[in-house]
C-alpha positions in Angstrom: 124.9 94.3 81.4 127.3 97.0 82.4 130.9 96.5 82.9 132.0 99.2 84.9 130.9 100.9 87.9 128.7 103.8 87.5 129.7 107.1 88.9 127.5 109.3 90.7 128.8 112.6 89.9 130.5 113.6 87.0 130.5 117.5 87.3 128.7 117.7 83.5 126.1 119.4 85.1 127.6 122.1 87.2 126.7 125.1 84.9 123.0 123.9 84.1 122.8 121.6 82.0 122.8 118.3 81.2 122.7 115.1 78.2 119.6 113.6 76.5 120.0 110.1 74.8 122.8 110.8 72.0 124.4 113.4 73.7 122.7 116.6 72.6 123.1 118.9 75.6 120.7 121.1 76.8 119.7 123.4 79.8 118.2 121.7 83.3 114.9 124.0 82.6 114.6 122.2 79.3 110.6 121.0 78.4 111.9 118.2 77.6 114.2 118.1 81.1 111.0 119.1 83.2 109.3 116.3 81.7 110.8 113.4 82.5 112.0 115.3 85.8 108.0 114.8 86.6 107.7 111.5 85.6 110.3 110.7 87.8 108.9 112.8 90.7 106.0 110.4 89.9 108.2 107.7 90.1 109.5 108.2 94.1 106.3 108.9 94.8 105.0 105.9 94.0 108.1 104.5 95.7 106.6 106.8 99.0 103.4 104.6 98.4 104.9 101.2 98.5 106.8 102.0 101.5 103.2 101.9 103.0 101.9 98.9 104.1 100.1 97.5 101.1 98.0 94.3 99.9 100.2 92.0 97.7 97.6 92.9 94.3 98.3 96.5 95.0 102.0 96.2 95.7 101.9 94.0 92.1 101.2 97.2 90.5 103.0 99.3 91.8 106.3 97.6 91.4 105.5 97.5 87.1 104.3 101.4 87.3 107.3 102.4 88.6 109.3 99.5 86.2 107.0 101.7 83.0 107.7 104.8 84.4 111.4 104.6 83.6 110.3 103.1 80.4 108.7 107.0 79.9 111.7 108.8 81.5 114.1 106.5 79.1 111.4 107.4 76.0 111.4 111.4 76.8 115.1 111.8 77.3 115.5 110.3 74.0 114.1 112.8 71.9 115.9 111.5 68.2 114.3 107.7 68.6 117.6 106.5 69.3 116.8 103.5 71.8 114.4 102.6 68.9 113.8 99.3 69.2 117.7 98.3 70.4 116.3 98.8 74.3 112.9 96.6 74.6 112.6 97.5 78.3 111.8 101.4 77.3 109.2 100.5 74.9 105.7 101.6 75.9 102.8 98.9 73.8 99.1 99.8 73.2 99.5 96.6 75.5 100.8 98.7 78.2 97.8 100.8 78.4 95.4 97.7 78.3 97.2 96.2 81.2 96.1 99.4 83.1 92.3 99.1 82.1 92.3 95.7 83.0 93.7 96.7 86.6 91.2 100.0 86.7 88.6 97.6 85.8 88.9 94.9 88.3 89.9 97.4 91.2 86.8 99.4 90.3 84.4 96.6 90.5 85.3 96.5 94.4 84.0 100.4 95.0 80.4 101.8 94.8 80.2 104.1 91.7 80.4 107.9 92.5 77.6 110.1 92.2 80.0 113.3 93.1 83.3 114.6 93.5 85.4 113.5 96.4 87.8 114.8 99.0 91.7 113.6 98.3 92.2 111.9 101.8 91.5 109.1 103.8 94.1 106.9 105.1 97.5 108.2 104.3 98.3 105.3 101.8 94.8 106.6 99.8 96.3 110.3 100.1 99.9 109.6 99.0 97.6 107.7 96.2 95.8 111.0 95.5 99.0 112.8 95.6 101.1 110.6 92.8 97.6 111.1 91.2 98.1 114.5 90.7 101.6 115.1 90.2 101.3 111.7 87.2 98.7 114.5 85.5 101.1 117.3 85.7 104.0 115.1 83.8 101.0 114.3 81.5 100.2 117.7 80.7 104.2 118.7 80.6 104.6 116.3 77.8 101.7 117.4 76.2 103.3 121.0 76.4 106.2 119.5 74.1 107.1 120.8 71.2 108.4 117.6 69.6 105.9 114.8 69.0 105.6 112.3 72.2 103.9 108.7 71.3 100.2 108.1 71.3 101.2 105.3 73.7 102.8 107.4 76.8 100.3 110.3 76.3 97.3 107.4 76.8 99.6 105.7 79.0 99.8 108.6 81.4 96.2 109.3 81.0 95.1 105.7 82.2 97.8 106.0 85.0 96.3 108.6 86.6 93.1 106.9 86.9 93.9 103.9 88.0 96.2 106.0 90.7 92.5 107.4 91.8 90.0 104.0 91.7 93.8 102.9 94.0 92.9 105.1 96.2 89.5 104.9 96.3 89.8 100.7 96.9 93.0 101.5 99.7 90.6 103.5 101.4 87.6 101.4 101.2 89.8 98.3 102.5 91.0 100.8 105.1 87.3 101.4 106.4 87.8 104.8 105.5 84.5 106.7 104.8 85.4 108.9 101.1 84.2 112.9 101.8 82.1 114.3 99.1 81.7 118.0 97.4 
């Protein structure tokens, strides 16, 4: 619970850098920095996507991606393990990562297996879908690129995301009566 208002600028920032969890201060082109700046790219994206009109099992899980998401963002600007356990709401669980299967799994089951590649596109809910797709792989392969070691959890976290961001799309467009282009 906070107990004071929260200030939206606070000029710590204006020569380039800025604070990680604990206070260690580093530049704004930091790995680490670019990181969680894509995960939260990935975050308003998502938030582009439910501004679309969506169907209430869709909407579901996109409202706890973006919830996990600052889970990741809370995770990588804490590079020392200081939330530790003290924050419960940034841990990422091997649970986590089932949740997404489950979801890939029963969204999968509505869509005809693919026998080839396919065209990003569709209706524009199933391309902003395509396009949170792609920029969720390029936070995953940022993290990978850290020097510091990031948990198994958001590394297979970010990996499941992705797909299940791509069978999304796939079902959007599908409920949309959208015909899926092949290569």
């Amino acid at each position: 619970m906070y107990t004071e208002d929260v200030k939206i600028y606070t000029r710590t920032g204006d020569r380039g850098q800025t604070s990680l969890v604990g206070g260690t201060r580093v530049s704004k082109c930091d790995p680490r920095v670019e990181a969680y700046g894509d995960v939260d790219e990935l975050n308003a994206t998502l938030g582009l996507v439910a501004a679309e009109s969506l169907d209430a099992d869709l909407d579901e899980v996109l409202v706890r991606l973006q919830t996990d998401l600052f889970a990741i963002g809370a995770r990588l600007a804490d590079p020392g393990d200081r939330l530790g356990d003290r924050v419960p709401k940034a841990a990422v669980e091997p649970s986590d990562v089932e949740r997404l299967e489950s979801w890939i799994d029963r969204l999968d089951s509505e869509l005809q297996p693919l026998k080839r590649f396919i065209l990003p596109g569709g209706s524009r809910t199933g391309a902003l879908l395509h396009l949170a797709r792609t920029v969720c792989r390029r936070a995953e392969r940022r993290i990978v690129a850290l020097d510091s070691p990031v948990s198994a959890e958001v590394l297979a976290y970010l990996n499941r995301a992705s797909d299940l961001l791509f069978v999304m799309a796939r079902v959007v467009n599908r409920r949309a009566g959208k015909s899926e282009i092949e290569w």
